[in-house]
N, C-alpha and C positions, 0 to 999 in steps of 0.2 A: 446310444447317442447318435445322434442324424448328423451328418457329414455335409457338411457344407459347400456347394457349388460354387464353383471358382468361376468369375464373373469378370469376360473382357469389353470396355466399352469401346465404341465405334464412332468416331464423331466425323460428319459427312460436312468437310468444310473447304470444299472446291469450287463451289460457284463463282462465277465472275458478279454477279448484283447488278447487271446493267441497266436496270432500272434505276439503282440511285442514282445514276448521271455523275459518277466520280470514279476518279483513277486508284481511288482506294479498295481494296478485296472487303465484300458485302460484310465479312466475319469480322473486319476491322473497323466496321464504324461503328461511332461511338454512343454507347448507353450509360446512359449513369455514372458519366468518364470514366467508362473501362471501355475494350469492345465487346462487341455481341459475344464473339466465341468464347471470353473471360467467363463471362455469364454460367454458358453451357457445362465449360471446363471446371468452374466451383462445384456447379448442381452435379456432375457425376464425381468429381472427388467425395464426396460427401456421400457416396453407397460404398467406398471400401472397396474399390474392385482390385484386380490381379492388375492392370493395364490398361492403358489408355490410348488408343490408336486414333493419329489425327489424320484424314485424308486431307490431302489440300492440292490445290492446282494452280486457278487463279491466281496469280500475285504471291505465288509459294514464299518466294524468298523472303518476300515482305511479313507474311503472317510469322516465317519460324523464326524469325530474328525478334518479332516482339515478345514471343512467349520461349526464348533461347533461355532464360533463368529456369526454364519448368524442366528439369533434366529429366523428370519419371514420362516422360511425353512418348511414344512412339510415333514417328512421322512416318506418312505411308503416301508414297505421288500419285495422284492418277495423273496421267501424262494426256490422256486423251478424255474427255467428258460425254462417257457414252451412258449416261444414266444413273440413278441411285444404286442398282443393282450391281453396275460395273463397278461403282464405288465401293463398295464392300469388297466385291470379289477381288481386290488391291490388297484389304488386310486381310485376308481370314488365311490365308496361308501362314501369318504369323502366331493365328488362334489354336490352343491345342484343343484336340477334339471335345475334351470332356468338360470346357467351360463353357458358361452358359453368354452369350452374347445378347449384349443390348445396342440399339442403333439408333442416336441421339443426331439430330441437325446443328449445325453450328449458327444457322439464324431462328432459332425458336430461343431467346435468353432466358423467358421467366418461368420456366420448369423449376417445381419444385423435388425437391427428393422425397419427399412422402408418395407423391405421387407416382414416381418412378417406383417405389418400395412399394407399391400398391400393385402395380402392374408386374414386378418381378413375382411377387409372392400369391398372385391370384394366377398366373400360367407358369407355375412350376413345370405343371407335368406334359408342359406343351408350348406355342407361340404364342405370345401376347402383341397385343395391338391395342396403342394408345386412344382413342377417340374423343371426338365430340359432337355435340349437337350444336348448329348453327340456325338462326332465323334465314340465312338465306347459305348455300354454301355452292356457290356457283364460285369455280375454277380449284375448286377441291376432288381430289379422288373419292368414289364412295364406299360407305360399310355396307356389305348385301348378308343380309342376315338371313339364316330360316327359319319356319315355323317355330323351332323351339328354342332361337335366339341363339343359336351360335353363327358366329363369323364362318361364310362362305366363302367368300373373293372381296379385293378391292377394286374395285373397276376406275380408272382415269376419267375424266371427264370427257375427252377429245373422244374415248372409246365405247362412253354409255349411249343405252338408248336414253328415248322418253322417259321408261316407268324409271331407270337410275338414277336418271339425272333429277329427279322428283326426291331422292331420299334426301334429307338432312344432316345425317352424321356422316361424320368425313373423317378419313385418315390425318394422323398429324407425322405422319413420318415418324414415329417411334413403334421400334417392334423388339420385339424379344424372343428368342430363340435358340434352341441348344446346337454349338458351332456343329458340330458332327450332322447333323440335318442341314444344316443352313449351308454345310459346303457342295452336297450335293445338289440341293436346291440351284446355288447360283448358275453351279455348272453348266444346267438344263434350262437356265433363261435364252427366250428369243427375245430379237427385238423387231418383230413383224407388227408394229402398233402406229400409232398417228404420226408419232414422235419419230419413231425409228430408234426409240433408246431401250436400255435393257433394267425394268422396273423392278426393284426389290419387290414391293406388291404382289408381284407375280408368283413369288412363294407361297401366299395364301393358300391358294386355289393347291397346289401341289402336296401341302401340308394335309388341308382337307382328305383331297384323293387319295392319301396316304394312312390315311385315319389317324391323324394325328392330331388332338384338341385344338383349335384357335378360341383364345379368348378376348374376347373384346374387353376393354376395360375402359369407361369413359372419365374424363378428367369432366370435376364442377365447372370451372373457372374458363371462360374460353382467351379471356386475355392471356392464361398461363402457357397455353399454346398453338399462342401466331406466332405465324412464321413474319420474319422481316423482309420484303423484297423492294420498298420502296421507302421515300423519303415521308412520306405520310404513315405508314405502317411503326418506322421506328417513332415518330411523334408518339403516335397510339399509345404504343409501347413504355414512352418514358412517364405518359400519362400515368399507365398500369400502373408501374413501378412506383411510380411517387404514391399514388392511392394504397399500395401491400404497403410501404415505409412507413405512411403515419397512424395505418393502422397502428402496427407493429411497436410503433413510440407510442400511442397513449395506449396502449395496453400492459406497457412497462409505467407508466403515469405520468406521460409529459401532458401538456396542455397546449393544444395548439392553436395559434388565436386563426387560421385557416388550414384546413388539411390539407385543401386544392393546393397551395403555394408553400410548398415547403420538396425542397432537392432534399434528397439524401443519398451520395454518393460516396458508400462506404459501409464502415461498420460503425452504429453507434450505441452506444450502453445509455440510458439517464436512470437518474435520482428519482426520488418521488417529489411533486407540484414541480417539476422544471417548466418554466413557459418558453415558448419560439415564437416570437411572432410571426407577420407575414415577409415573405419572402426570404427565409431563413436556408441558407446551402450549408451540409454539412459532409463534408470531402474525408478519406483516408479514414483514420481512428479518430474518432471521437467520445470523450468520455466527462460525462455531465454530471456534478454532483447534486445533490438534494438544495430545491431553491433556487437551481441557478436559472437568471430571467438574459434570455437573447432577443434583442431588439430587431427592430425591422430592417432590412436589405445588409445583414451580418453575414460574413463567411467564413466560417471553422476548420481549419484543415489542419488535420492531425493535432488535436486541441485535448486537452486534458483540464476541467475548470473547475474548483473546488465547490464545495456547498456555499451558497448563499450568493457566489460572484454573478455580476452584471456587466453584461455587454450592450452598451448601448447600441443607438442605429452606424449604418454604414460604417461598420469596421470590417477590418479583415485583419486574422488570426491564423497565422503557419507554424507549424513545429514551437506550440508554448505548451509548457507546464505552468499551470497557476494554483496558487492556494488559495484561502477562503477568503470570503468576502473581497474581494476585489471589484472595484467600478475601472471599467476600459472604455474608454470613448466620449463622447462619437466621435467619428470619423478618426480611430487609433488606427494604426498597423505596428503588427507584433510580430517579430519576423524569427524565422526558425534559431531552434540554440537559447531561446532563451526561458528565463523561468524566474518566475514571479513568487515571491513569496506569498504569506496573509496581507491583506489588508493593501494590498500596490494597488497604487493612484494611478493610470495611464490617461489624460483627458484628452481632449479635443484635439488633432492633428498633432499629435508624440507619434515617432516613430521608433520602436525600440530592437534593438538586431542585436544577436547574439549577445545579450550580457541576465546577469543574476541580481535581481532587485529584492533586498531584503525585507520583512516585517515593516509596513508603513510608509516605504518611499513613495514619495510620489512628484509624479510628472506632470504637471496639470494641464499644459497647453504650449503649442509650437515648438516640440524641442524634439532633439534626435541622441539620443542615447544605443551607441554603439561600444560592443567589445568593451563594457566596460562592468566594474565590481560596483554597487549599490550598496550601501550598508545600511540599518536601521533607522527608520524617521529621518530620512536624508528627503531633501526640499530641493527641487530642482527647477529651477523660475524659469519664467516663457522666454521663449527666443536663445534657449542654452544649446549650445550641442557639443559633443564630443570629436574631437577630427580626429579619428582611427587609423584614415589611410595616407600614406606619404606618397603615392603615387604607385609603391613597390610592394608593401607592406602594410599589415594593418598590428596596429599595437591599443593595448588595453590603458583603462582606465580604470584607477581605484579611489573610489570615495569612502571616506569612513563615516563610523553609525553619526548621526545627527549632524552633519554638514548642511552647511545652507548656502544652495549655489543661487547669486544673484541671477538676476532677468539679462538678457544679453551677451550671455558669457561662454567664451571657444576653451575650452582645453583640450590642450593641444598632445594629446598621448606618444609615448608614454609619459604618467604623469598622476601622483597619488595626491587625493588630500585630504588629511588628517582627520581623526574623528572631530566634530563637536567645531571645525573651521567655518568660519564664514568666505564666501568669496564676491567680491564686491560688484553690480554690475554691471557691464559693460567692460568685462575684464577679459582680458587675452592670457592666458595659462599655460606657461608653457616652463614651468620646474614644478618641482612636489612644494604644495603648501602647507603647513606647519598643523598641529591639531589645537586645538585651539583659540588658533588669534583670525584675525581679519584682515586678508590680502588683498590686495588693489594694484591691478595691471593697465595703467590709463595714462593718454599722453593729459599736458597741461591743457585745458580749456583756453583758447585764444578767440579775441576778437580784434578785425582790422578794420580800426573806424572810419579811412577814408578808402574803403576798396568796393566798388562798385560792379555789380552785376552786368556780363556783356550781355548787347543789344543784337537781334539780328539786323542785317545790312538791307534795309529798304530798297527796291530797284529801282532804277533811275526810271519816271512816267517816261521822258522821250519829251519831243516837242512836239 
């Protein structure tokens, strides 16, 4: 039985970003509403390592307080930014000899782990070095390969000649190597270079001299790793991203009426024939059953929608469970806490927050249904809403199965009404109404026959 090497990752996430022209750390801005380093910290959870060592510098405080929920994290300072090299030699004293180390960027986000598991398991017996080929790769380190295609040296750009600066494939900052080498390695870095910093790269060449294999291993996909260093680069990027997502959904069998315009920020599962049209964002979990059709400029966040339900255009959806066949919208909001049963009617400008709508309710236009209980075929006419908060507190509403709440009408929670009640409209509710019968909350109708509309007061012309 082959024993298994224990594998610590490295993630080099000290950069300041000065390029993006913001106060925020380069690792913190956002992709896909996560940040970049979210990205990176998914794709190495996902190889099973022993640990996870964050270097960070820049705007330390700020990075470790956003990812302070991730307790498996090991945090390691560089206090001082004297290079990628120096950046390692910060954790590897935490590294025990006999694990195998991998050294991931915290601005490269769409690594994949196939890829990463490609490169572990092609330089077992030696270092590995992620690459790629570029149409042009000006301001990239280069791969100096020999005669029979193994890895030489990486050379810096600032550092090549001519013929270097002529090669194409470039390092992407991922290498892989067994700690027990790699600590002697750092030890023995100068930083007599353009830069005057102390280049992990530089282990190559030492590796070699060593007789120790370097394996070059190239990634397909050159989008899967660029680095971020600028406000155009993460653009790129969310490109990328959005192009792998809809792959990734019509491969599962959505239908997308544009691949280009569709966000997908998060995790989502669909059904088979689901449609998205254009401009469709879809945030958190989302989970789409068989049928279900999303209209154009919709937003899903943390959405669960049965088979066959319809989301018209311009809605937005936070924290709902819905059952099947359901029509929402347009222009609905469904706000977290609640959950729809089959067949719930939400239409035109309903806003619905935290309540449970039963089999059939529905809400067809201008109403706000808050904190409150929905029962069965309950009819809810335009212009209704529920007033939930007294300024202090929010209390619920209970409607029973088949109520039919008039056009116009407040109630005033707390406050139940009876299955099978009518409530009349234009009616102000403020005790429980009875099941059955027909309530009516309405002052008398008055008209004053000689009461006359005031005039504004004309200003005097002058003489």
């Amino acid at each position: 039985m082959t024993e298994v090497t224990p594998l610590s990752v490295v993630v080099l996430a000290a950069g300041a970003g000065k390029r993006m022209r913001s106060p925020l750390p380069k690792v913190l801005q956002p992709l896909a509403g996560r940040p970049l380093l979210s990205h990176v910290l998914q794709c190495a959870d996902a190889l099973r390592p022993d640990a996870i060592h964050v270097v960070y510098g820049h705007g330390g405080e700020a990075v470790r307080a956003r990812f302070a929920d991730v307790a498996s994290l090991r945090w390691v300072e560089q206090a001082e930014r004297l290079g990628t090299g120096h950046a390692v030699a910060q954790a590897i004293p935490e590294i025990a000899d006999h694990h195998r180390v991998l050294v991931l960027c915290g601005d490269v986000p769409l690594l994949q782990p196939d890829t990463l598991e490609a490169l572990l398991s092609g330089s077992a017996q030696g270092v590995g070095v992620l690459t790629v080929e570029l149409p042009d790769a000006t301001g990239y380190g280069r791969i100096v390969r020999d005669a029979a295609g193994r890895v030489t040296a990486i050379v810096e750009e600032r550092d090549a000649d001519e013929a270097t600066r002529a090669l194409r494939e470039i390092n992407t900052g991922v290498i892989a190597a067994p700690a027990a080498r790699l600590r002697g390695w750092l030890s023995r870095l100068r930083n007599d270079n353009a830069q005057g910093e102390y280049y992990l790269t530089d282990i190559i060449a030492m590796a070699v001299a060593e007789g120790m294999p370097v394996v070059g291993i190239r990634a397909g996909d050159a989008d899967e790793v660029a680095g971020i260093n600028t406000r155009q680069q993460l653009a790129d990027a969310e490109t990328a991203l959005r192009r792998r997502a809809a792959r990734m959904l019509m491969a599962q069998g959505a239908i997308l009426a544009d691949p280009a315009r569709i966000d997908v920020r998060g995790e989502v599962t669909v059904g088979q024939d689901v449609f998205l049209d254009a401009n469709v964002t879809l945030e958190g979990r989302v989970e789409l059953g068989d049928g279900v059709r999303v209209g154009p400029n919709v937003v899903l966040r943390d959405v669960t929608l049965g088979a066959g339900t319809e989301v018209h255009p311009f809605s937005l959806l936070e924290g709902v469970s819905c059952g099947t066949h359901c029509q929402l919208g347009p222009y609905a909001r469904v706000r977290p806490g609640s959950q729809l049963a089959d067949r719930v009617k939400i239409g035109n400008f309903v806003e619905v927050k935290n309540s449970r709508l039963a089999d059939g309710a529905k809400a067809n236009h201008l109403s706000y249904v808050g904190d409150a209980e929905v029962g069965r075929d309950v009819n809810i006419g335009a212009g209704t809403i529920t007033c939930n908060y007294d300024g202090a507190n929010k209390h619920r509403t209970v409607i029973g199965d088949g109520a039919f709440i008039g056009s116009g009408v407040e109630l005033v929670a707390p406050v139940e009404i009876g299955a099978g009640a009518t409530i009349g409209a234009g009616s102000t509710i403020a005790k429980d109404a009875p099941a059955g019968q027909l309530t009516l909350a309405r002052t008398r109708q008055t008209t004053l026959r000689h009461w006359q509309r005031p005039t504004k007061k004309r200003p005097d012309p002058g003489p």
